[in-house]
C-alpha positions in Angstrom: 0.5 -16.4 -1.2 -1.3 -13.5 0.6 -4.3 -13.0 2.8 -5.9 -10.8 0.5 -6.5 -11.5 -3.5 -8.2 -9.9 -5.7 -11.9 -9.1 -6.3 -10.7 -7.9 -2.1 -10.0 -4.4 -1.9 -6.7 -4.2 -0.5 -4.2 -2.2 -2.8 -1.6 -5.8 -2.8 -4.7 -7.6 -3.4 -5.0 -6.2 -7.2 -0.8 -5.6 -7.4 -0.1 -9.1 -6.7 -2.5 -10.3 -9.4 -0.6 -8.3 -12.1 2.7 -9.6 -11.0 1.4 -13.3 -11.3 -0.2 -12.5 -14.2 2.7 -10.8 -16.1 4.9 -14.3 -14.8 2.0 -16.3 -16.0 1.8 -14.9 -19.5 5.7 -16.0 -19.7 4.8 -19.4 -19.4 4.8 -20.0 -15.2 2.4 -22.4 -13.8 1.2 -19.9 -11.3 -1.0 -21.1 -8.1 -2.4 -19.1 -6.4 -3.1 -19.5 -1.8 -5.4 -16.7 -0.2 -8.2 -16.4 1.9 -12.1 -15.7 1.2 -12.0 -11.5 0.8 -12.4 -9.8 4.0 -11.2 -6.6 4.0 -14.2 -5.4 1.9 -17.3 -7.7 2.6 -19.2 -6.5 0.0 -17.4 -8.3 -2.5 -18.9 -11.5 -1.3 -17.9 -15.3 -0.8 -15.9 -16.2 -4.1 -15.2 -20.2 -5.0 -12.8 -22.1 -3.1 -10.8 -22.9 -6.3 -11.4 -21.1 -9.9 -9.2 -20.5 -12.7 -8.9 -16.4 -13.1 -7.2 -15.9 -16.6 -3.8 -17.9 -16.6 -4.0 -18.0 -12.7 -5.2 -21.1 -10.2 -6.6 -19.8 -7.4 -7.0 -21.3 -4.1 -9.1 -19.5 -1.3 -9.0 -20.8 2.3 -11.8 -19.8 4.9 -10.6 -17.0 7.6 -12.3 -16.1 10.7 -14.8 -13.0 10.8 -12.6 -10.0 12.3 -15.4 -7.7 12.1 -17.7 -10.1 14.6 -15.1 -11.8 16.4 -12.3 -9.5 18.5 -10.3 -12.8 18.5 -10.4 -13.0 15.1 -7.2 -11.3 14.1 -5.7 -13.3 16.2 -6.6 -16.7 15.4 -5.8 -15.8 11.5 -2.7 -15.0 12.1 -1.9 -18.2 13.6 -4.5 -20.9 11.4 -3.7 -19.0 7.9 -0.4 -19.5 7.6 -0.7 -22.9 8.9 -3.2 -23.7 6.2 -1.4 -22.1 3.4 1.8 -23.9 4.7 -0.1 -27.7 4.6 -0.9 -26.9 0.8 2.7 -26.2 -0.2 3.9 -29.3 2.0 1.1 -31.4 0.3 0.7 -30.1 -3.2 3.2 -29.9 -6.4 7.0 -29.3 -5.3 7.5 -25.1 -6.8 10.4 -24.0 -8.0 9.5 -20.3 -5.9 7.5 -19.6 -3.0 7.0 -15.9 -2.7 4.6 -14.4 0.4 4.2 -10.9 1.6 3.5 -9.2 5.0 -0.3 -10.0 5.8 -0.7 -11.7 8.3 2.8 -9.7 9.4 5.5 -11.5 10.9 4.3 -15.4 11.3 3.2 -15.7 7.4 6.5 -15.4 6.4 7.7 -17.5 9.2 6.1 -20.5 8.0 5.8 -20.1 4.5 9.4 -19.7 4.4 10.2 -22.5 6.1 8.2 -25.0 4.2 9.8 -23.2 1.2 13.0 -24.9 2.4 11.7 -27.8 3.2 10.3 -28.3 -0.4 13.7 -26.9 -1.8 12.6 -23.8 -3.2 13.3 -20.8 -3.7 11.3 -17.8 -1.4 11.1 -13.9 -2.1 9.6 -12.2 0.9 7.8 -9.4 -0.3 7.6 -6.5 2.2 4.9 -4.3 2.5 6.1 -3.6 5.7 8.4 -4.0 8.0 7.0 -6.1 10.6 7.2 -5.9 13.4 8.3 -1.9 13.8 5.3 -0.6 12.2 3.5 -2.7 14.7 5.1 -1.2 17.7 4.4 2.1 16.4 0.2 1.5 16.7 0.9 0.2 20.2 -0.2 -3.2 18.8 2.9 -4.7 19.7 3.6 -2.9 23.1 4.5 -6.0 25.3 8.4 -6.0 24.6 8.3 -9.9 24.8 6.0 -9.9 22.0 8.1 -8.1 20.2 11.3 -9.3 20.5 9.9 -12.8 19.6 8.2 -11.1 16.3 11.5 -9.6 15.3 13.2 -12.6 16.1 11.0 -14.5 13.7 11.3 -11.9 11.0 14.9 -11.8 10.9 15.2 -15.8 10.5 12.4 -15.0 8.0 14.8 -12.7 6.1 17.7 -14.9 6.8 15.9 -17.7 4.6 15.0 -16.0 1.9 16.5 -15.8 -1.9 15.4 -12.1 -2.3 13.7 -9.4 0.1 11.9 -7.1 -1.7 11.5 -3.7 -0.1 9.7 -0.6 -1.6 11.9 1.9 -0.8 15.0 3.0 0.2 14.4 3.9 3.8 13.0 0.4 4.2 16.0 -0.8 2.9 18.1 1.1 5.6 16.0 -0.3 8.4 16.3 -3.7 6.9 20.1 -3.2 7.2 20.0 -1.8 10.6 18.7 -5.3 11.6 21.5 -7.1 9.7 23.7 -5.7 7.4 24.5 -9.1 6.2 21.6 -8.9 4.0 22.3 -6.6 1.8 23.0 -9.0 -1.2 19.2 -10.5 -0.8 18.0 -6.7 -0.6 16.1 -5.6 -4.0 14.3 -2.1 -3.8 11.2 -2.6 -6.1 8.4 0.6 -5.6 4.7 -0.5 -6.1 2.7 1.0 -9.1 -0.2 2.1 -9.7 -3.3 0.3 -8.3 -4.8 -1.2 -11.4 -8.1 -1.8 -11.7 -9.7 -5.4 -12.7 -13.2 -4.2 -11.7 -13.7 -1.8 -14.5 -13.9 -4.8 -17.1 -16.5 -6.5 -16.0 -18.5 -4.5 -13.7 -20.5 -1.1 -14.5 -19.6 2.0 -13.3 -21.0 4.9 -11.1 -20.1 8.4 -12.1 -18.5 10.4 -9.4 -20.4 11.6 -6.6 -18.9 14.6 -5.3 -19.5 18.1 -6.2 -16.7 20.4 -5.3 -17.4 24.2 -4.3 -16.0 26.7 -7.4 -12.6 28.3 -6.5 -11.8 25.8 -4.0 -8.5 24.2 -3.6 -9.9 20.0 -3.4 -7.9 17.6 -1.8 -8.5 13.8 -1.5 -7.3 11.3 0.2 -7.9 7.7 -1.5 -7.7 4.2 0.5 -7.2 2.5 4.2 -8.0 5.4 6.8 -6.1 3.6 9.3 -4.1 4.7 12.9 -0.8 5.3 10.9 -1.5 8.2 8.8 -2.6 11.2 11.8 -5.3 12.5 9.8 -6.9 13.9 12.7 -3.8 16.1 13.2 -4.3 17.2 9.3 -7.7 18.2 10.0 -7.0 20.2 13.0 -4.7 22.1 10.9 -6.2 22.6 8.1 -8.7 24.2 9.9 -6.9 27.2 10.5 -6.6 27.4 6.8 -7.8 31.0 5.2 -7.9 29.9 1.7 -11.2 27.9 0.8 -10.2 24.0 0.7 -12.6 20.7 0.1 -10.7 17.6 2.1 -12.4 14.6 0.7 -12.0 11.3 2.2 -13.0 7.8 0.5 -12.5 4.9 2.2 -13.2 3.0 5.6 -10.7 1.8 8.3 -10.5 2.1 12.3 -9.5 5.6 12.4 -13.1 6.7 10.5 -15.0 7.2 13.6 -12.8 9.2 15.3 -11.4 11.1 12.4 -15.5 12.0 11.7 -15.7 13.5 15.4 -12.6 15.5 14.8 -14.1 17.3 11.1 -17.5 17.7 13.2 -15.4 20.2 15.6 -13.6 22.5 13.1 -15.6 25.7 12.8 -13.9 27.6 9.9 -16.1 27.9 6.5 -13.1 27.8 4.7 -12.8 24.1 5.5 -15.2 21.7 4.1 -14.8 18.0 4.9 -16.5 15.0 3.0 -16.5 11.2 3.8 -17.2 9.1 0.8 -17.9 5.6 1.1 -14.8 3.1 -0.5 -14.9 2.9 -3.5 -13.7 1.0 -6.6 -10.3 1.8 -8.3 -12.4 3.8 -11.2 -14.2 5.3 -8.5 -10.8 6.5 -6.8 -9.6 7.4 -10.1 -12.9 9.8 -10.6 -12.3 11.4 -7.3 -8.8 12.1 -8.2 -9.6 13.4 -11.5 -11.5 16.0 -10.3 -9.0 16.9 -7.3 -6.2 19.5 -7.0 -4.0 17.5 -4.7 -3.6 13.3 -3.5 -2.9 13.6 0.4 -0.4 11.2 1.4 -0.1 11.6 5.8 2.0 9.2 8.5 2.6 9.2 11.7 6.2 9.8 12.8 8.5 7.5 11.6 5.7 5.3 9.6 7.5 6.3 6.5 11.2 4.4 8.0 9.5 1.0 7.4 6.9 1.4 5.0 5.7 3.0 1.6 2.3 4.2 0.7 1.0 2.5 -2.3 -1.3 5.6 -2.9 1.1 7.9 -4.0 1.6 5.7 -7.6 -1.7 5.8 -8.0 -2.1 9.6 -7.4 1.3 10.6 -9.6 -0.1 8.3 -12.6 -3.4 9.9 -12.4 -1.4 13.2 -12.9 -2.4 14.4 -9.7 0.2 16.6 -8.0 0.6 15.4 -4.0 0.6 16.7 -0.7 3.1 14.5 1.8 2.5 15.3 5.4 5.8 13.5 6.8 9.1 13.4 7.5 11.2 15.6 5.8 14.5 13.5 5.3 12.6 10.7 4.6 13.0 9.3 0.6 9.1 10.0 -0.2 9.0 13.7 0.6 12.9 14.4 -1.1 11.5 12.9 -4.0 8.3 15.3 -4.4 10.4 17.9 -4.0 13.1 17.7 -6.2 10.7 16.6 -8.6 8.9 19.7 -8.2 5.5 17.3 -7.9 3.5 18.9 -4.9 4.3 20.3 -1.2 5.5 18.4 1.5 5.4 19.5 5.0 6.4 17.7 8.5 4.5 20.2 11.2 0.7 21.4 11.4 2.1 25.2 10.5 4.3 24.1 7.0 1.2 22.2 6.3 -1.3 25.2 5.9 1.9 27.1 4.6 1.7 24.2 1.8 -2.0 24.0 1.6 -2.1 28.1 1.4 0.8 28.0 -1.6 -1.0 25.4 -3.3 -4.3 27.4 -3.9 -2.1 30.6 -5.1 -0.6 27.6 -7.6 -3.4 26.5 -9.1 -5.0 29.7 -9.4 -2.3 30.1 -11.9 -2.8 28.1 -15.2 0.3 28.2 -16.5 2.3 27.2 -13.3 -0.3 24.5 -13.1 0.4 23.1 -16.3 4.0 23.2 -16.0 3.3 20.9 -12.6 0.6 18.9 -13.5 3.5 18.3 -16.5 6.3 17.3 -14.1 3.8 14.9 -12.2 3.8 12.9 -15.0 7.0 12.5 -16.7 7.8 11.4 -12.7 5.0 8.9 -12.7 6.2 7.6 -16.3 9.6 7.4 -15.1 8.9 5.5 -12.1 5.3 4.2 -11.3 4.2 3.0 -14.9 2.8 -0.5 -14.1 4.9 -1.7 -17.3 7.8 -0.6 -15.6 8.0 -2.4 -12.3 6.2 -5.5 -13.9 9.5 -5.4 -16.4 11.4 -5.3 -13.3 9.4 -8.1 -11.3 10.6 -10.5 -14.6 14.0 -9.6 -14.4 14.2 -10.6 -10.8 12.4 -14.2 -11.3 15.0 -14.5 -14.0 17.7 -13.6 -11.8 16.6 -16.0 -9.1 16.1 -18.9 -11.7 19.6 -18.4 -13.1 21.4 -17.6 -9.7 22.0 -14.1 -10.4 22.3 -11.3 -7.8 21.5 -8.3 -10.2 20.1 -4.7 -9.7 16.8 -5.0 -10.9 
């Protein structure tokens, strides 16, 4: 169970249907709890219940967070109470397996009622909750966030398996209790696939970059973690000619907009596209130099952008803006995928050595090569739905093994 399901737009929203889908096609009777989409209301109202391939799908009604500032709110206490009655009243499962949204009191209650009904539960972290939280200032109140960590920890302490996506997260999952370590399983998202593209037709893409420009794009949520304000102030000190596309929507647009209205360097030309399908995306990144992947200090500790997967599959070299110690940014450079920089300065350094790069085919080749024996390697869908199996057959046969 998750808030978000596909046809929504969220990245999990299209991961988690794979998952279930690759358990499904083993033979699982997979059902399905989520809400009505919301995070992009153009898809529309879809049916309370359907059948969607192998899959039953269940879809409770949410309150409007766009209309309503309570709305937020009130989900995150009604949903999981909702999704909690169908498990108590429906057939007994054998797992229960929730992520992070809504954070913190989803996997409260869902895990629970998992005990209750004597099943198994893999808590599937996105995030850690609430850390990430505190960082956006959205958990300030220290009561409020002592009680949300409180939670989350007996959360963790009732599950079979906690999935993490990285390393890093791993570390701050053991921080909290090293006595999990034997539920910890480190399992990477892949690359966002994209249901849409089989039934519905297809724009072409809409942007037209300037010749000899080094393009960047950036693909997804434009949210309050990612300090893309601070990239655009930087890069426009940039004296190399650089396109920074954006596509996508979040709370951060406006002000982000106001910030690329002030830069006064021709060099820099920035672009806001609208979101976009998966295809779409893929377009975009097909015609880009460079996938930006930007957090805010310490974002990267308990979290993993899914982005990247999608960017290193599409053979596009990347550009981290983070913490360098942190797993994501060792990884792109000993894999000799992109740049990675952690202040405004290395990040026009990076930006500026990119462009010479690239106007090199050869060295490009040789990178764009590297990109995707990486992405093969470690982002494949194939890959981490092999490993996803593996650990439902662990759990079903009371194995703790290294996925």
């Amino acid at each position: 169970m998750h808030r978000y399901f596909w046809p929504d737009a969220a990245p999990y929203a299209s991961i988690l249907r794979s998952i279930a889908d690759r358990w499904a096609q083993d033979g699982d009777t997979i059902q399905v709890l989520t809400a009505q989409p919301s995070y992009n209301r153009t898809r529309g109202r879809q049916p309370a219940r359907e059948r969607l391939g192998l899959l039953d799908v269940e879809r409770v009604p949410v309150a409007d967070e766009h209309r309503f500032r309570v709305g937020q709110v009130v989900n995150l206490i009604i949903f999981p109470l909702m999704i909690a009655a169908k498990i108590l009243m429906g057939p007994k499962p054998d797992i229960v397996m929730c992520s992070t949204a809504p954070q913190v009191t989803l996997g409260f209650i869902v895990s629970w009622v998992a005990r209750r009904r004597g099943a198994k539960f893999i808590y599937h972290c996105m995030d850690l909750q609430p850390e990430i939280g505190r960082l956006s200032g959205e958990f300030g109140n220290s009561l409020v966030y002592r009680a949300l960590l409180v939670a989350d920890k007996k959360t963790m302490e009732r599950a079979s398996r906690i999935v993490v996506l990285s390393d890093d997260m791993r570390r701050a999952t053991l921080r909290r209790d090293a006595r999990l370590q034997q539920k910890l399983v480190v399992l990477n998202n892949f690359a966002l696939p994209d249901f849409t593209s089989r039934t519905e037709p297809q724009c072409q893409a809409r942007y037209e970059r300037r010749p000899g420009a080094t393009m960047i794009v950036f693909t997804g949520n434009i949210g309050r973690f990612q300090r893309l304000k601070e990239v655009v102030a930087a890069l426009g000190t940039v004296d190399v000619d650089v396109d920074l596309v954006f596509m996508g929507e979040g709370k951060a647009l406006p002000a982000l907009r106001v910030a690329a209205d002030k830069v006064r360097n021709p060099h820099l030309r920035v672009t806001f596209l609208p979101h976009g399908s998966p295809w779409e995306a893929r377009a975009l990144m097909n015609q880009a130099d460079l996938g930006l992947v930007s957090l805010a200090p310490n974002v990267v500790r308990y979290a993993y952008p899914s982005k990247t997967a999608t960017y290193l599959c599409e053979g596009l070299p990347v550009l981290i803006y983070c913490e360098d110690d942190s797993e994501l940014s060792r990884a792109v450079t000993d894999r000799r995928a992109g740049w990675t920089a952690s202040t405004p300065d290395e990040l026009v350094a990076a930006v500026q050595s990119a462009a010479e790069t690239f106007g090199d085919e050869d060295a490009t080749k040789k990178l764009i090569d590297r990109v995707q024996q990486w992405a093969a390697e470690e982002f494949a869908a194939e890959h981490a739905l092999t490993k996803w199996v593996r650990l439902r057959d662990g759990l079903r046969d009371g194995i703790v093994d290294d996925v």
